[in-house]
C-alpha atoms as an extended CHARMM CRD file, in Angstrom:
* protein
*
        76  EXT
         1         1  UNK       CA             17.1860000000       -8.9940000000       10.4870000000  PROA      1               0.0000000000
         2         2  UNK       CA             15.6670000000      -12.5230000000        9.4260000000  PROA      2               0.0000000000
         3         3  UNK       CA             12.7760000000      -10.8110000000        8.3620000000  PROA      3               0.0000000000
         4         4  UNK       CA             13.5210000000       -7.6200000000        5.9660000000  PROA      4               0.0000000000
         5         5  UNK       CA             13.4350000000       -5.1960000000        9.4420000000  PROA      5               0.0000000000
         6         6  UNK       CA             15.3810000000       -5.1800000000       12.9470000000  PROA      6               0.0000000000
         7         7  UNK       CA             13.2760000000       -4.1360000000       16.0310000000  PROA      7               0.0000000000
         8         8  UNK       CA             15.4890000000       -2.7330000000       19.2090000000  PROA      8               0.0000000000
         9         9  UNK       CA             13.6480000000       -2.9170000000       22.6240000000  PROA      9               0.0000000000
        10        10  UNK       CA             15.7960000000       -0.5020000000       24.8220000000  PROA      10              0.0000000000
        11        11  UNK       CA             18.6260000000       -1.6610000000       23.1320000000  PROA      11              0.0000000000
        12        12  UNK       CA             19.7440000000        1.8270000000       22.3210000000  PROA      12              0.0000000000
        13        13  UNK       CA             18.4080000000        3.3360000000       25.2520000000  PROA      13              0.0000000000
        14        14  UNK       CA             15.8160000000        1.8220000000       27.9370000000  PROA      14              0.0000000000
        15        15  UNK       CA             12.6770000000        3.6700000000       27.4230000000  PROA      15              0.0000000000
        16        16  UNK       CA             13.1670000000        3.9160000000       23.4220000000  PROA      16              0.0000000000
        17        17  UNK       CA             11.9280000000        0.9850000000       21.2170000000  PROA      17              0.0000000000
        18        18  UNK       CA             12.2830000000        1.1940000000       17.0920000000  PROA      18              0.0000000000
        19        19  UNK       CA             11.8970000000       -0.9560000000       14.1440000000  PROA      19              0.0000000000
        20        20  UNK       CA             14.1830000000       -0.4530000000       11.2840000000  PROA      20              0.0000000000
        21        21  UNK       CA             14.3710000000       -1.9410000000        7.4470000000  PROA      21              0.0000000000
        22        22  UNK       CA             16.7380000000       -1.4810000000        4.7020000000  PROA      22              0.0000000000
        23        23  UNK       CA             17.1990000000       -1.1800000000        1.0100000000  PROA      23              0.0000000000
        24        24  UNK       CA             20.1370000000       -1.6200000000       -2.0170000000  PROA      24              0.0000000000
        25        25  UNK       CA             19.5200000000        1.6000000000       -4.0830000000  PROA      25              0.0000000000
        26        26  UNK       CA             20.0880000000        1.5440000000       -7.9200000000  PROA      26              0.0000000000
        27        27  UNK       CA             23.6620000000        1.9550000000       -7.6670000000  PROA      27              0.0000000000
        28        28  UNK       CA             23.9830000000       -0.5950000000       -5.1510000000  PROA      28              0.0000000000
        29        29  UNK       CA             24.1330000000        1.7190000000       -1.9040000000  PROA      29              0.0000000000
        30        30  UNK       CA             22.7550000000        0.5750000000        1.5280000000  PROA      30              0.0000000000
        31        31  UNK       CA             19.7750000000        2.6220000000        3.0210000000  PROA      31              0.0000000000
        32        32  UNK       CA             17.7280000000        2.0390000000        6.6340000000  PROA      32              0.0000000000
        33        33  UNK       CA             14.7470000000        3.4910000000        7.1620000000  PROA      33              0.0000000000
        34        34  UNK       CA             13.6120000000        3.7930000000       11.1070000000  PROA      34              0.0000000000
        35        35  UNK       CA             10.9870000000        4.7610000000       13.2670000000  PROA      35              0.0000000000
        36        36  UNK       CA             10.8250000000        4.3950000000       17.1510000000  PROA      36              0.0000000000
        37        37  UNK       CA              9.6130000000        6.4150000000       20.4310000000  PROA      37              0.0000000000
        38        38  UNK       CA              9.2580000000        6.1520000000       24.2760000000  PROA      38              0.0000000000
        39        39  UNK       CA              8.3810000000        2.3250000000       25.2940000000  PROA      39              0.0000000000
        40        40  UNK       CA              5.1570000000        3.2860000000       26.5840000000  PROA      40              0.0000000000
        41        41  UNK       CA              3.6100000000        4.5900000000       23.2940000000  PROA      41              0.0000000000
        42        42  UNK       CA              5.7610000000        1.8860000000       21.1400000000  PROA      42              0.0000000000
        43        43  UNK       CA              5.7010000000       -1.5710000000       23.1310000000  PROA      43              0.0000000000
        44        44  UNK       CA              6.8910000000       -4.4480000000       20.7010000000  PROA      44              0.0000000000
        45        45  UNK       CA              3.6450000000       -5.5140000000       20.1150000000  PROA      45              0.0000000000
        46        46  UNK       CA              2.5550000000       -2.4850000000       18.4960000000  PROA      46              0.0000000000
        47        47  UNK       CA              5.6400000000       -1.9060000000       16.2800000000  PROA      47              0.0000000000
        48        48  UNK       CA              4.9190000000       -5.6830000000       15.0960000000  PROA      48              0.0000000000
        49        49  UNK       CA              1.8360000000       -5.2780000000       14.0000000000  PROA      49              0.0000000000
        50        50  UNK       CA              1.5080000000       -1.5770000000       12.7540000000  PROA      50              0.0000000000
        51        51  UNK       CA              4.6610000000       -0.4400000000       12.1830000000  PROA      51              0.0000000000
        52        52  UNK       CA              6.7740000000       -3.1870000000       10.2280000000  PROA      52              0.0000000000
        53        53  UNK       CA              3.9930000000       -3.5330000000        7.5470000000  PROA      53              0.0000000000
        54        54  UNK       CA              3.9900000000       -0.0170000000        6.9280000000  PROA      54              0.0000000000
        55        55  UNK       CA              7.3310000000        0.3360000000        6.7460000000  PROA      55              0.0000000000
        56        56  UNK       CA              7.9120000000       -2.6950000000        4.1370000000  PROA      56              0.0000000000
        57        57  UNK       CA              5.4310000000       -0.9510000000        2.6430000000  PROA      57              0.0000000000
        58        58  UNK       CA              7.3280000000        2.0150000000        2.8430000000  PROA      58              0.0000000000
        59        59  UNK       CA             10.6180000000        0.5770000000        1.5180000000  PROA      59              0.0000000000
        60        60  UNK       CA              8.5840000000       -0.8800000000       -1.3240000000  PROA      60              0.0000000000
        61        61  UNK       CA              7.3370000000        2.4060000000       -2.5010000000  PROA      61              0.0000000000
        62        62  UNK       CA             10.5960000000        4.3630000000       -2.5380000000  PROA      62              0.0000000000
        63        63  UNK       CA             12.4400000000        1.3510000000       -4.2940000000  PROA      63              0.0000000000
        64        64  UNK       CA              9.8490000000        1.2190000000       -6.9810000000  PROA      64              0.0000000000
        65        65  UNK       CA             10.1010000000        4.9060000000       -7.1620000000  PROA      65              0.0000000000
        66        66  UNK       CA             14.0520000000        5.1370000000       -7.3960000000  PROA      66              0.0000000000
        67        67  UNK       CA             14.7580000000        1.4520000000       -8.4010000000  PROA      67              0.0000000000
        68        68  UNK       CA             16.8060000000       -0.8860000000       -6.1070000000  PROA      68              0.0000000000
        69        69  UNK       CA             15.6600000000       -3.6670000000       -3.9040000000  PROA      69              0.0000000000
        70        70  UNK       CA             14.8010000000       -4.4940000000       -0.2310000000  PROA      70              0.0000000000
        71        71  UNK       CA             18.1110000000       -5.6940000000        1.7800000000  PROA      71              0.0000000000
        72        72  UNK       CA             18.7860000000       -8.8640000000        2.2370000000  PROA      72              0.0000000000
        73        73  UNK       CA             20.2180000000      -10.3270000000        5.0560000000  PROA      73              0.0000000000
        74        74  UNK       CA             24.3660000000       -9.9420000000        5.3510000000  PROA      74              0.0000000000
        75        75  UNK       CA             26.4540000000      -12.3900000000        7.7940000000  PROA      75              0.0000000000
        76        76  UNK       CA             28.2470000000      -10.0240000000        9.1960000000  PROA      76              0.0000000000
C-alpha cells in the first residue's frame, strides 16, 4: 500500500481484480473501502487510472464528512 490503496490482480481469485484504500476514523478505527470485478471488465490498467482516483476521492469525502484521516502505511 505505498500509495494510499492496494490493487489485487487474481490474488484473491484468478479472474477477480480490485483496488482497495483505507481510512483512521475519528476514534481511531481502521476502515477499507474496495471495489473489484471479473478481469476482463477490470484489467489493472483500468482500475489505475479510473478507479484509484475515485476512490481517494471517495475516502476523502467520507473522512471530511465523519472526521478521521486516510491510512497510512503500517509495517506489518
Amino acid at each position: 500500500m505505498r500509495d494510499g490503496h492496494a490493487i489485487a490482480i487474481g490474488e484473491w481469485r484468478e479472474g477477480l481484480n480490485a483496488v482497495a484504500a483505507g481510512f483512521v476514523g475519528p476514534s481511531g478505527q481502521r476502515y477499507s473501502v474496495n471495489c473489484g470485478g471479473a478481469s476482463h471488465q477490470c484489467p489493472p490498467e483500468w482500475l489505475h487510472e479510473h478507479v484509484v482516483p475515485a476512490l481517494h476521492e471517495c475516502i476523502a469525502k467520507i473522512t471530511r464528512e465523519i472526521g478521521g484521516a486516510p491510512a497510512r502505511r503500517i509495517n506489518v
